[in-house]
N, C-alpha and C positions, 0 to 999 in steps of 0.2 A: 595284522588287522587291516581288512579295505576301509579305508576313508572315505565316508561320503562327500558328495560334492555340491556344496552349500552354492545354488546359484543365482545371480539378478542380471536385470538388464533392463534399460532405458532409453530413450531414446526422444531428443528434441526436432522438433518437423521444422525447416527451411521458413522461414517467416512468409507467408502470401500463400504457403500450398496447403493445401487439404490430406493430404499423403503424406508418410515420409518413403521418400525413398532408399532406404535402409532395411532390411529386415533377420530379424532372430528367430533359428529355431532350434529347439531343445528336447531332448529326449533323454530319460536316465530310468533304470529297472537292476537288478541286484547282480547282474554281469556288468554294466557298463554307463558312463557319459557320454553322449556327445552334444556338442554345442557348435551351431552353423551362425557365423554372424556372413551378410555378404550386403554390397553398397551397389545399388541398379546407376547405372551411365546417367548422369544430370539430375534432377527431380522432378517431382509430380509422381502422375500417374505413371510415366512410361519406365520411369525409374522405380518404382513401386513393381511391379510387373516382374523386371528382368530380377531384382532380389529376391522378390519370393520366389519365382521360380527356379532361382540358383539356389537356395537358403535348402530348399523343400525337397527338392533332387538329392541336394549334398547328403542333406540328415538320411534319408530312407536308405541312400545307397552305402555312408558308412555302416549307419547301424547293422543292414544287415549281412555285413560284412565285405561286402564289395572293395578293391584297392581304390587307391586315389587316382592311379592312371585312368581305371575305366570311369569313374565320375568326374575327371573333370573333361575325358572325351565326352562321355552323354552331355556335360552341360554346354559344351561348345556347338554341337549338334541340334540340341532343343531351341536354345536363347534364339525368339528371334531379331533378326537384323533391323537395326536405329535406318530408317528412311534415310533420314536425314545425313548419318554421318556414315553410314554402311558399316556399320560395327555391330556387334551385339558384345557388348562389355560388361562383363559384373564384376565387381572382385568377393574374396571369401576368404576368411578365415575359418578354419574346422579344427575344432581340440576334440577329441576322443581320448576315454580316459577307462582304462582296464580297469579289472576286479583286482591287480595287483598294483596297482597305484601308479600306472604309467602312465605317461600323458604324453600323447602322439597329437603334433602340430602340424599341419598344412598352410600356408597362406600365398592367396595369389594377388601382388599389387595392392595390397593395404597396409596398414602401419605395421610395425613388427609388433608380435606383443610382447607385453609389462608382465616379468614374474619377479615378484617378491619371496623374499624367504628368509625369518628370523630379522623384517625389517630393513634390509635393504636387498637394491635392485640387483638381479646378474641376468647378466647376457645371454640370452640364449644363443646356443651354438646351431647354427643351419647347416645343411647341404641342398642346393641347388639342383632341379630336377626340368628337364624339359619334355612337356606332356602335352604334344603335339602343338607348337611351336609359342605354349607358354610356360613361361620361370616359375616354378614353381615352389616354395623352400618348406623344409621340410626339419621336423627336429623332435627329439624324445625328453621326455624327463620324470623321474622316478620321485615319487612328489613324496613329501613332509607330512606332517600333522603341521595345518595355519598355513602352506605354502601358497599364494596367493595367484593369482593367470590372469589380467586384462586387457582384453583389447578390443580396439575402437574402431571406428570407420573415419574418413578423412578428416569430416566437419572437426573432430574433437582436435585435431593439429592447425594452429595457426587462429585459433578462434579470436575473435577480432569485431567491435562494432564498425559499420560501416563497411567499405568494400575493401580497404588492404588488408594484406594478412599481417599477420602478428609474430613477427619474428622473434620474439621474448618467447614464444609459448609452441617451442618444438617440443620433439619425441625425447628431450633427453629434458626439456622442463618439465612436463608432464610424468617424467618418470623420478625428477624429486620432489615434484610435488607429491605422490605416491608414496616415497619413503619419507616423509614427515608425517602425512596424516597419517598414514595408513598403520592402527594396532592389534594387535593378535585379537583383543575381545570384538573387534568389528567385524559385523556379516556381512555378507556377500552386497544383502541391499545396503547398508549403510558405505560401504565402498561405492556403490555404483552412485550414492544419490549425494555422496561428495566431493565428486570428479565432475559427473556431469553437471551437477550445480555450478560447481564453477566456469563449466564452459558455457552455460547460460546465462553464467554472468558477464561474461568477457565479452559473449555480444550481447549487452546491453538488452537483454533477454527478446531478441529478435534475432534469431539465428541465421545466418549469410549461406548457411548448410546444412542438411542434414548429419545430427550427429547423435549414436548411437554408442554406449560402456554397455560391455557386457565383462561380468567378475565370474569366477570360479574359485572355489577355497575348499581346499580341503581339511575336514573337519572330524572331528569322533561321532559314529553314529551317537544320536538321540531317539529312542522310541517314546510316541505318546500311542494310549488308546483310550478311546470317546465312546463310553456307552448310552445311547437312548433309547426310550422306549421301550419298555414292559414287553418281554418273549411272549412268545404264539400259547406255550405250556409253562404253565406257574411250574410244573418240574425243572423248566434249566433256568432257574433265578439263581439259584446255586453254580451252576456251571457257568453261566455269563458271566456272575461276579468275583466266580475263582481266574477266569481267565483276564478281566479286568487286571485284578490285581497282583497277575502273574506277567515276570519280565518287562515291565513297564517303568521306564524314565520317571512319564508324567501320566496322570490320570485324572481323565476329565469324564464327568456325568453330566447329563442334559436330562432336564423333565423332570415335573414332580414326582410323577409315580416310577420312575424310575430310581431317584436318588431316595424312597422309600425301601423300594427291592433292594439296593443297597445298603442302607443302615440296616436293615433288618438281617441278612446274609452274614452282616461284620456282627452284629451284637453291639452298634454303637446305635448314637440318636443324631438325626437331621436339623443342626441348628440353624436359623432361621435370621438373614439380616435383613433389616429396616431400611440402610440405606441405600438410596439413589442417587446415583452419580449422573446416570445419564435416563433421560423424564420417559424414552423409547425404549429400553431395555429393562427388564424386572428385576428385583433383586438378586445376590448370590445368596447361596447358602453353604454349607459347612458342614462335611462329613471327616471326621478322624480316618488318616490314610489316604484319604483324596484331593487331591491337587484344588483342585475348581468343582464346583456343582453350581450348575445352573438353571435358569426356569428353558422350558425345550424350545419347542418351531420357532416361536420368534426369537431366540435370543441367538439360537444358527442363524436364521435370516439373518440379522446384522451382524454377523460374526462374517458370515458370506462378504454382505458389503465393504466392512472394511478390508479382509485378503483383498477384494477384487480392486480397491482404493491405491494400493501396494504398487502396483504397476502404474499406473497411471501418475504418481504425486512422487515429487522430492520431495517427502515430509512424511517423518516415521513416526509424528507423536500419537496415533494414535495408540501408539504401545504404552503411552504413559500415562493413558486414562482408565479410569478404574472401575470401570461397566464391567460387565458381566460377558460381554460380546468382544470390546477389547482385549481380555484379559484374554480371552479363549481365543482371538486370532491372535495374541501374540503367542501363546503356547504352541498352537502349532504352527506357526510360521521357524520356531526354533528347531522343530523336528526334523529328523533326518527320514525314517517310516512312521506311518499313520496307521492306526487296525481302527475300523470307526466297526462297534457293536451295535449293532441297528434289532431293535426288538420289532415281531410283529401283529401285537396284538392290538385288537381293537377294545377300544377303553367303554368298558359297559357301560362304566358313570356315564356318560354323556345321551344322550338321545339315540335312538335308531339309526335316524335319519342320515345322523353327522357322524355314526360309525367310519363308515368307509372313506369320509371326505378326510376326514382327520387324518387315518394312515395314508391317506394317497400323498397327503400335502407331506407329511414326514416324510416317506419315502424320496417327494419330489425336491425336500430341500437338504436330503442326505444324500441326494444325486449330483444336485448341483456343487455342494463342499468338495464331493470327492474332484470334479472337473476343474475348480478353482484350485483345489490342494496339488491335481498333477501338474494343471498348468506351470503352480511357482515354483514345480521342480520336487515335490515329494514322493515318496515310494507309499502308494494307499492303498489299504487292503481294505475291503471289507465284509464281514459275515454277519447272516441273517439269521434269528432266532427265534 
């Protein structure tokens, strides 16, 4: 069985800048991982610049399949040259991770990374590669169900308030820190948002650095699929809601007249709850067989907002609140593939007028889900009906 690759990343900006100069990028589809972390020369903007530009090279040239000798020639050729110091200098970490559970490691001049496995740390084993007159190390590894990958950019070693460094908090503390907290039932984000917490704690939450956890964990797939809104022909009310409830993990419904089309297809009834947890979100409701059913456009809107919340915050509580919007960004933030059922009809109930406005807005906030859903790393599909 391929393991998906459950993944986060975070990232604290230098205290005074407006940038960080650190940057992640990420790409994963049903052959492959890969994941570009790279650290631009000093900070700011100019630092900013030289990682994205190495970050964004690296990903497009592994993924499609390019060797590492020729991307880290392109990026020594592109980066350009620091005025100042006549260097153009990025460093980069790149894990690519097969449809066979392999995990091919690149790192040029950054920390080594952190694999965990069964709870404690091993070593990964390198070889040393010179790719036009930089060291480059290089290493495989044929990954687990929960085997765990992190690695950081500099700020996260030596983290420290004030301007010395912190010689208590090298690469081998950081890596028992890792094997204490770190347990099999924790995701990807709860790894990432309990390492870098603490290094925003250790500077006195005013970072001397930019510093950037990026986790990988590989996990058993989860499938969710999301149906809303009432198909184009009352004939595939039947066919949407056989495929709803075919091969699916978790199953979620949005919209009234949808989780109608629903109970009715099951031969069950739509029960109806009262309570509000949160005064912006409408209530849930209740269909036998189905995971969640919620009220529709607005209850994705803020199911948006908090995915997009995700990235931005050390702080997962939103998964412990019990809205209608929470509930449905924590189910699929669990996912490994997402099918979202997008119905296209226009709801006659309502006026003329607001026909088209209606679908345009669903449409436009079933666009935006799927953009936030690849973004954190999901596999989304979706079909129209």
């Amino acid at each position: 069985m391929r393991y998906f690759i459950d993944f986060a990343s975070g990232s604290l900006i230098k205290y005074g800048e407006e940038l960080c100069g650190d940057n992640v990028e990420f790409y994963v589809d049903n052959d492959m991982s890969v994941a570009v972390l790279s650290d631009g020369l000093s900070s700011g903007v100019k630092a900013n610049i030289l990682a994205t530009l190495t970050s964004t090279i690296a990903l497009t040239m592994i993924k499609n399949g390019l060797t590492i000798e020729e991307t880290v020639e392109t990026i020594i050729q592109t980066l350009p040259v620091d005025a100042q110091k006549n260097i153009a200098y990025s460093t980069f970490t790149i894990v690519k991770i097969t449809d066979h559970n392999k995990a091919y490691i690149a790192e040029f001049d950054g920390p080594e990374t952190f694999f965990l496995r069964r709870g404690q740390i091993e070593r990964i084993h390198y070889t040393e590669t010179n790719i036009c007159g930089k060291l480059v190390r290089e290493a495989s590894i044929d990954l687990k169900e929960n085997d765990v990958m992190v690695f950081v950019s500099d700020g996260a070693l030596y983290a420290s308030a004030g301007q010395s460094l912190n010689l208590n908090w090298k690469w081998e503390d950081i890596a028992k820190h890792l094997k204490i907290n770190v347990r099999d039932s924790m995701s990807a984000l709860d790894i990432k948002n309990n390492l870098l917490g603490v290094c925003d704690q250790m500077y006195l939450f005013e970072p001397g650095d930019d510093t950037t956890v990026c986790v990988l964990k590989a996990v058993k797939p989860k499938k969710v699929k999301l149906f809303t809104g009432p198909p184009t022909h009352k004939e595939d009310d039947a066919k949407v809601v056989h495929e709803l409830m075919n091969n699916a993990d978790i199953r979620i419904v949005s919209g009234g007249t949808t989780s109608q089309i629903v109970a009715r297809e099951l031969g069950v009834e739509v029960k109806s709850s009262t309570e509000i947890y949160d005064k912006e979100v409408p209530p849930i409701a209740y269909i036998q067989g189905v995971d969640l059913v919620t009220e529709g456009v607005l209850t994705l809107s803020k199911t948006i907002d908090r995915l997009k919340s995700l990235s931005k915050s050390l702080d997962s509580d939103i998964f412990k609140a019990k809205d209608g919007a929470s509930q449905m960004a924590k189910l699929l933030y669990s996912a490994s593939h997402i099918k979202l059922l997008v119905g296209r009809s226009l709801n006659i109930a309502n006026a003329e007028s607001s026909f088209q406005r209606d679908l345009e807005l669903r449409l436009h906030v079933v666009g935006e889900l799927e953009k936030i859903l690849v973004k954190l790393g999901k596999i989304v599909t979706v079909e129209y009906y």
